[in-house]
C-alpha positions in Angstrom: 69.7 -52.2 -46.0 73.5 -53.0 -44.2 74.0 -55.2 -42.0 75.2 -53.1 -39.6 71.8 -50.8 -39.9 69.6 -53.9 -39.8 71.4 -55.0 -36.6 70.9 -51.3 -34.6 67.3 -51.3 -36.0 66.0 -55.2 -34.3 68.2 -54.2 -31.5 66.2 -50.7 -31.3 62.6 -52.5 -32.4 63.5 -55.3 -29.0 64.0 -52.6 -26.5 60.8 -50.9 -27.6 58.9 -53.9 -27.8 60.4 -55.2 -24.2 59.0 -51.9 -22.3 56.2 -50.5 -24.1 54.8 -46.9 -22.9 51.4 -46.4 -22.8 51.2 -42.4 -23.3 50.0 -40.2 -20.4 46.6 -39.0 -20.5 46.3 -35.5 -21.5 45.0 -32.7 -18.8 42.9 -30.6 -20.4 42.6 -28.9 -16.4 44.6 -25.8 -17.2 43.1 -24.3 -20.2 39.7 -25.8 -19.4 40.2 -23.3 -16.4 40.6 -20.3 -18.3 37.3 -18.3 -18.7 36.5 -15.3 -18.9 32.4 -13.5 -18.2 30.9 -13.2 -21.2 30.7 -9.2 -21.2 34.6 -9.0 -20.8 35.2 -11.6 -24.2 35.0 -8.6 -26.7 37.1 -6.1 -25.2 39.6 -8.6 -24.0 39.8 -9.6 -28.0 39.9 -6.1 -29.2 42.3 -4.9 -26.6 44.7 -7.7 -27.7 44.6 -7.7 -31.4 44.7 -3.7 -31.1 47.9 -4.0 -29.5 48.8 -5.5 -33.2 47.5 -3.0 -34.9 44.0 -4.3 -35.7 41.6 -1.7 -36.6 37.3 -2.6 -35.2 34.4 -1.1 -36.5 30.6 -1.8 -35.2 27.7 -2.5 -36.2 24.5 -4.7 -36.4 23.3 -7.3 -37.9 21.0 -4.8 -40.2 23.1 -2.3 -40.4 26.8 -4.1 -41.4 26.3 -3.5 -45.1 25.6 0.1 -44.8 28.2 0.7 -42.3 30.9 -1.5 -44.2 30.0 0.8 -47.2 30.7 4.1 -45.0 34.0 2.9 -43.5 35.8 2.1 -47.1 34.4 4.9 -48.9 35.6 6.9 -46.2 39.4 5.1 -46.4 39.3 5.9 -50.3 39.1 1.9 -51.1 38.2 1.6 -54.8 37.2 -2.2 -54.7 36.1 -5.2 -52.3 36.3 -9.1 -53.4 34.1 -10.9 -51.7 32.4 -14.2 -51.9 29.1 -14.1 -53.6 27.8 -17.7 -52.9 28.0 -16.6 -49.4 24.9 -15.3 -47.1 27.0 -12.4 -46.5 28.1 -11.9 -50.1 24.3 -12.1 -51.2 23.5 -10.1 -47.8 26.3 -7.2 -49.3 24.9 -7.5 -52.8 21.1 -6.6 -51.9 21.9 -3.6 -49.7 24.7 -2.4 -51.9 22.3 -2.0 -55.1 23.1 -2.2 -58.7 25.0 -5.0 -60.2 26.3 -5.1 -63.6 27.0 -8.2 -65.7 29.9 -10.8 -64.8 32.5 -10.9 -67.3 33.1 -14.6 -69.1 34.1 -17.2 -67.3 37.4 -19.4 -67.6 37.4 -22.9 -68.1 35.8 -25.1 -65.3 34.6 -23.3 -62.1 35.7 -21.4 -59.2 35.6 -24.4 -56.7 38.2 -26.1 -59.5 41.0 -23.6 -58.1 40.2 -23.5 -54.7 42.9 -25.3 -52.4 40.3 -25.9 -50.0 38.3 -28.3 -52.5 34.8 -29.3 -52.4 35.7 -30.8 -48.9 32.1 -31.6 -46.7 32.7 -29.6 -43.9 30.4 -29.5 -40.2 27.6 -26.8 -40.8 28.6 -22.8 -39.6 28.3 -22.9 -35.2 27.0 -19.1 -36.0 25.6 -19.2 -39.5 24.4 -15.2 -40.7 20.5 -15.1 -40.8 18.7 -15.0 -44.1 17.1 -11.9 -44.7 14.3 -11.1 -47.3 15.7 -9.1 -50.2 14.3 -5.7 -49.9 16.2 -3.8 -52.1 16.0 -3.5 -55.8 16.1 -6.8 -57.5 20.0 -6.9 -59.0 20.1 -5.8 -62.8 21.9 -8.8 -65.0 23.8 -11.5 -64.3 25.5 -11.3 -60.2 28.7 -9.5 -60.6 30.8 -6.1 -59.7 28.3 -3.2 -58.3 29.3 0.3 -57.5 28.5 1.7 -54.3 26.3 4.8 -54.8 23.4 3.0 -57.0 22.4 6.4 -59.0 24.5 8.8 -60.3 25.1 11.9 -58.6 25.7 10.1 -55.1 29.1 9.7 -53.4 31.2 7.1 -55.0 32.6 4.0 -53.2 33.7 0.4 -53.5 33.2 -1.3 -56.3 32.4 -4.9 -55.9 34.0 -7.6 -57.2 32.9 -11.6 -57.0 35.2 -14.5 -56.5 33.3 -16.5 -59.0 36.3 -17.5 -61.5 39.0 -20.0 -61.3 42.0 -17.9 -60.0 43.9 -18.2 -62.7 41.0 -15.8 -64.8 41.1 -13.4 -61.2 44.9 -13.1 -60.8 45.9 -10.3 -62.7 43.2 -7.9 -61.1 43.3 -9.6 -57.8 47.1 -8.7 -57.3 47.3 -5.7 -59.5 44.1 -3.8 -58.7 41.3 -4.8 -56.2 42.2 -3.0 -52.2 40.2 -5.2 -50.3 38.9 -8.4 -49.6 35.9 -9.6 -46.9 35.3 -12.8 -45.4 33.3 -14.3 -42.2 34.7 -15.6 -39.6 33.9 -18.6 -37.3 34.1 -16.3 -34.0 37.2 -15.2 -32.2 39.5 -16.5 -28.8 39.8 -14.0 -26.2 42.9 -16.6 -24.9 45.0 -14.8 -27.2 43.2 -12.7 -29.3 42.5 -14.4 -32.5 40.1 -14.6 -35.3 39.2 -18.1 -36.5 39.0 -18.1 -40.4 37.8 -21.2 -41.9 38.6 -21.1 -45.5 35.9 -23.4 -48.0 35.8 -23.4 -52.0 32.5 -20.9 -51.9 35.2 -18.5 -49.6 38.6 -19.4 -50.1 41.5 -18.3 -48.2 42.8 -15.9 -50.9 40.0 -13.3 -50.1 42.3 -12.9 -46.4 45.5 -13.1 -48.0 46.4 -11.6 -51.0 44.4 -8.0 -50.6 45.6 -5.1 -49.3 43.0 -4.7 -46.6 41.4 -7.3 -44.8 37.7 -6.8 -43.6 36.7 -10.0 -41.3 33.1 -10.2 -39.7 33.0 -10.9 -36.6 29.8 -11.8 -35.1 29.4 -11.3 -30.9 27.8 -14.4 -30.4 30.6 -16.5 -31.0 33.1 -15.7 -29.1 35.1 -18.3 -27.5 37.1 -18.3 -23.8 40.2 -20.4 -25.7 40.9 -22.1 -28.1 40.0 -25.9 -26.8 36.5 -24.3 -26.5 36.1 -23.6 -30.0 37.2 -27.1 -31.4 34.9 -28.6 -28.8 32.4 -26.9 -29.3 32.4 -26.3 -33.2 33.1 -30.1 -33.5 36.0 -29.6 -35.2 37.1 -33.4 -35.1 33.8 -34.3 -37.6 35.6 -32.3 -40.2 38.0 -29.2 -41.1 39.4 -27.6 -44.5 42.8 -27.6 -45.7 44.1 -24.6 -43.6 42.0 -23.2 -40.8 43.4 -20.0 -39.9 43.9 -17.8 -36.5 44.8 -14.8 -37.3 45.1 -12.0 -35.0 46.8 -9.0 -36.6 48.2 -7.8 -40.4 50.7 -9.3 -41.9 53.7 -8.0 -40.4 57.6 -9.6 -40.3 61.2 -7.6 -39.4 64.3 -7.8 -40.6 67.7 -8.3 -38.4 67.7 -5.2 -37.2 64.1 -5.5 -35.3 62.5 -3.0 -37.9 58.9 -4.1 -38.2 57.1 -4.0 -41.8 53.4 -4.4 -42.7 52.2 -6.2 -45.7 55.2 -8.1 -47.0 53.4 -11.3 -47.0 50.0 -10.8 -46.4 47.5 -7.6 -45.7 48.9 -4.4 -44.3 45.6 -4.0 -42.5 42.9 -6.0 -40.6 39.5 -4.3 -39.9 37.2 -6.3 -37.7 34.0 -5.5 -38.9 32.2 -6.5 -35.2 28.5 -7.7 -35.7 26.2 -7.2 -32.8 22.4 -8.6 -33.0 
């Protein structure tokens, strides 16, 4: 180090040292004041992130799977990725019907792959209840199912698992699958946002790289701001890599204010709203 930088830097370190500043205390008063009843959270979030061109569809908690199935067969969407060590994965899987055999596996495991890592993270605020399987017990080994079951019937989705390192997904992922589905950790009627929290059983690939983004979004976790889902999800205990608020599809403009979907993300978002 110079001379001359030594001597700026003690002279710097003195001052500091000389008048010390004890930081203000944060007031927390302003957004702590911002609530809203809890009747008026859902439309206030829909209303907002429709503004952005969010698409909703509803439904309950026994009916999700069923309705889910409608909606993309409806939109012409040829294949979901979703996260099968999930409850809502295995929840999709039983109402769905048949499954076929997984391809081979690459080297290691999907968790090996995930960004997100095998990170211990605070339990789900609003985990999805476990229901009895009721459908037909899955033929083979978990992997892609087509909507429909038995021939004959309208034809829908196929599903696809995120069970392989990425680098054995990649090709299909970015080449051929429409649509991804993940959960959700509620939503902020503040500003009209979706709080994903990405884990190595759902990373945050599923939300990024399809086409279409299906999020579920259940009603009883809906949150006034922001500060109220930290707090109350306990957020300082532990967190992923990247949790994400996302409140509309991917969208960006050029210099000449043009607005394009997609470039770097999902040219849609459907909010697949749970009620009980």
């Amino acid at each position: 180090m110079s001379d001359a930088r030594n001597s700026i830097l003690t002279k710097l370190r003195k001052t500091r040292d000389a008048h010390p500043l004890t930081p203000p205390a944060s007031d927390f008063a302003p957004i702590e004041a911002k609530r809203w009843p809890p009747e008026e959270r859902l439309p206030r979030i829909r209303r907002l992130m429709e503004a952005v061109h969010t698409e909703f569809i509803e439904a309950t908690e026994a009916d999700w799977p069923a309705v889910l199935r409608e909606f993309l067969a409806r939109e012409g969407v040829g294949s979901l990725l979703y996260a099968p060590a999930t409850e809502a994965g295995k929840r999709l899987v039983e109402v769905w019907g048949t499954v076929s055999p997984s391809p081979p596996r690459g080297e290691g495991d999907a968790s090996h792959d995930s960004p997100e890592g095998p990170a211990t993270l605070p339990p789900h605020p609003n985990p999805l209840p476990a229901f009895q399987r009721s459908c037909a017990s899955p033929v083979g080994n978990a992997s892609e199912a087509r909507v429909g079951g038995e021939r004959g019937t309208a034809p829908g989705p196929t599903l696809i698992p995120y069970d392989r390192p990425l680098e054995d997904l990649k090709s299909q992922l970015f080449d051929s699958i429409d649509a991804g589905l993940t959960t959700t950790r509620g939503a902020i009627a503040e500003t009209g946002s979706l709080i994903l929290w990405p884990t190595a059983e759902e990373p945050r690939t599923l939300s990024l790289v399809p086409h279409i983004h299906i999020a579920l979004l259940r009603t009883d976790a809906l949150y006034d701001t922001f500060l109220q889902a930290m707090r109350e999800q306990g957020w300082a205990q532990a967190m992923p890599t990247n949790a994400l608020l996302v409140s509309g599809p991917s969208k960006t403009a050029d210099i000449e204010q043009t607005l394009a979907y997609g470039v770097h993300g999902p040219k849609r978002l459907v909010v697949l709203v749970v009620h009980p």
